[in-house]
Phi, psi and omega in degrees: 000140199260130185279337167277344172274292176329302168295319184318319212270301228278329183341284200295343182262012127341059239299221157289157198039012186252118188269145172254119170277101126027056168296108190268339200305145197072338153291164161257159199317298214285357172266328174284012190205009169262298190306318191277354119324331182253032120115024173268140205235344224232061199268162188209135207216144160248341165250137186273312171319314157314288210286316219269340190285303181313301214291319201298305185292318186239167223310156191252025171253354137001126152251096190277129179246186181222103184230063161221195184301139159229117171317151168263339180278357184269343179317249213330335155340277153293318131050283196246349176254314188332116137315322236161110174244100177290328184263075175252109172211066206176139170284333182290251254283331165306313189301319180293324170310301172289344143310318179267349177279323177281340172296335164262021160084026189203160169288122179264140162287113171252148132268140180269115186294126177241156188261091177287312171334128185283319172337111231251334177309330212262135151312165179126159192273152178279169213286295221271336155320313207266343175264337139277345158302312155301322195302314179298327209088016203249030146291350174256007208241326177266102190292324213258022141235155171227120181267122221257334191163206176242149165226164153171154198263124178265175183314158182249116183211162141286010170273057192305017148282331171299289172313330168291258198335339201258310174322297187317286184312317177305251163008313175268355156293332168288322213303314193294339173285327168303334191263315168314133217304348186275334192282128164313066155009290206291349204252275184318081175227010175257156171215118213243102165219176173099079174273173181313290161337347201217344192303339166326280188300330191268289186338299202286321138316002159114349180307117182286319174227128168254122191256117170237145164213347171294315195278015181225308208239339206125132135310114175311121186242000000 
């Protein structure tokens, strides 16, 4: 499978703004270095061990996210490079985030995860959690994270109508939140749904980003 054909074919069918993140885990560097040849910038990691190893070997205008469960003793790792921590889904790990983001000097972009999905696996904050916590204030109160937007995975089913619903609710959960007075308007503008199954559907629903990587690299095997 050409890996480079694959962004080339899914790119264009994209609308303006909507960024493709790269889920690479579990590939190797010469597929993560195929892809970013064919000008994808944009990587998505679930391990921290994995990402730091990767992170170390290719070109360093890479933007690398973290979109899986994150340990709080692992924050600091990643830390001082991480784009983007997309799987946020606990106030100890924003507080952790923001220590270890100020020990390095630097804002980290987070999402906040949310749990739409009927699955009991899946993370996250629940919808009326994630509406208080801005209702509170406390995404301005943490200076060394910028809370950037939402995230979330809907069930894995075949039932794409269930999957519209779960987008939908995500999605009229940003619009409300985006309209409150404690949230930064210009800075809360991502909203991250849409794997290779489903991303079609996560669009057509308001998604700023799509993370794929089965429809990119292959079935892992």
């Amino acid at each position: 499978m050409c890996v480079r054909d694959n962004i080339l074919a899914i790119k264009p069918h994209l609308p303006e703004g909507v960024k493709l993140v790269a889920v690479s885990k579990f590939q190797p560097i010469e597929a993560l270095l195929e892809a970013y040849d064919a000008g994808q910038r944009f990587f998505g990691e679930n391990r921290v061990q994995e990402l730091i190893a990767k992170q170390s070997l290719l070109p360093e205008d890479i933007e690398w996210h973290f979109i899986g469960t994150l340990q709080k003793n692992k924050v600091k790792f990643i830390a001082p490079f991480i784009s983007m921590i997309q799987s946020v889904d606990s106030i100890k790990l924003m507080q952790e985030i923001n220590r270890q983001a100020e020990k390095s000097n630097r804002v980290i972009p987070v999402l906040l995860e949310v749990h739409i999905a009927e699955e009991e696996s899946k993370h996250g904050f629940l919808p009326e959690e994630c509406k208080a916590l801005f209702e509170n204030g406390m995404p301005e109160q943490l200076k060394n994270i910028q809370v950037s937007g939402l995230m979330g995975m809907a069930t894995f089913t075949d039932d794409t109508a269930q999957v519209r619903r779960e987008f939908s609710t995500l999605h009229a959960l940003f619009c409300e939140i985006k309209t409150m007075p404690t949230t930064n308007k210009t800075l809360f503008t991502e909203l991250s749904m849409g794997m290779s199954d489903d991303y079609r559907i996560a669009i057509e629903e308001g998604s700023t980003m799509v993370r794929i990587g089965a429809a990119l690299f292959g079935v892992r095997r």
